[in-house]
C-alpha positions in Angstrom: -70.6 27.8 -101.6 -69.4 25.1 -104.2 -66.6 22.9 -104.4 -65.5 21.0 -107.4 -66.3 16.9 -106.7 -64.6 15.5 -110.0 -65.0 16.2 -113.5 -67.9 17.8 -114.4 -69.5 18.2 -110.9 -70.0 20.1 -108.0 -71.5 19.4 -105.1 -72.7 22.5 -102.8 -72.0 23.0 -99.3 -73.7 23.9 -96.5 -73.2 27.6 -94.9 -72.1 27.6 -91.8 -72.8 31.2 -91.2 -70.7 32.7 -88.6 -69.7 29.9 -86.7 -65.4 29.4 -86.7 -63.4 27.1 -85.0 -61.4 27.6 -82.1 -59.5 24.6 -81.7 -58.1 21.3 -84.5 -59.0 18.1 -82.9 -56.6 16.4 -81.0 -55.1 19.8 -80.1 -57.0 20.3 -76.8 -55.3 19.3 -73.8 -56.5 18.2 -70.1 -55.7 21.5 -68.8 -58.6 23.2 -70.7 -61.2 20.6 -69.9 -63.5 23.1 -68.2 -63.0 25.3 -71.2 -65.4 26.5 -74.1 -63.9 25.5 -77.4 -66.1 24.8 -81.3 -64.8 21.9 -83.1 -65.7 21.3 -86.4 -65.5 17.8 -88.3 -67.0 14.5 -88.6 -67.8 11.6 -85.7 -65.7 8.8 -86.3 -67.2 6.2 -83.4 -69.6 6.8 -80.5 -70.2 4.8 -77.4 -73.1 4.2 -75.4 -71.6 3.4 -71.7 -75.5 3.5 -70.4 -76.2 7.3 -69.8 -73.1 8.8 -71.0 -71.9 8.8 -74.6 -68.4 9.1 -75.6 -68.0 10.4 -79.2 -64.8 10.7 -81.1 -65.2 14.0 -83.3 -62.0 13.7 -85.9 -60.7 16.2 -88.9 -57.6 16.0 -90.5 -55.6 17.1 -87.6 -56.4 14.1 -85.1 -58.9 12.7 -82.8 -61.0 14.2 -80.1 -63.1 12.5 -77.6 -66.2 14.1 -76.0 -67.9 13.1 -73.6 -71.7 14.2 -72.3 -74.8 13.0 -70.9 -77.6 12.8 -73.1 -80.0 13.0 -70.1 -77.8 16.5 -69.2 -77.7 17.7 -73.1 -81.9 17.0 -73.4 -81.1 14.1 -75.7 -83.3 11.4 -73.9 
């Protein structure tokens, strides 16, 4: 996949095979914390709070923060 970046350019894109998203960011409410969702978009901050990392994911809906353990996820 290509996408036009300008006049005379392009600048190709990475598959992303079957993978869809389920949810914008900053649509997600409390109520389906517990739930499976696949974001897609771009981190805009992350915070290290020693052993948990709070990341805000963002696209051009809004903002959503996740939160996870690196010591849980096999990051450290």
């Amino acid at each position: 996949m290509t996408e036009t970046g300008g006049v005379g350019t392009s600048v190709r894109l990475e598959d992303l095979g079957d993978w869809r998203r389920t949810h914008t960011c900053g649509e997600l409410t409390r109520a389906e914390a517990n739930a499976k969702a696949t974001l897609m978009g771009w981190v805009h901050r992350v915070r290290d709070h020693g052993g948990v990392l709070f990341v805000d994911l963002r696209d051009r809906h809004g903002i959503t923060q996740v939160v996870f353990r690196p010591s849980c996820a096999g990051l450290r």
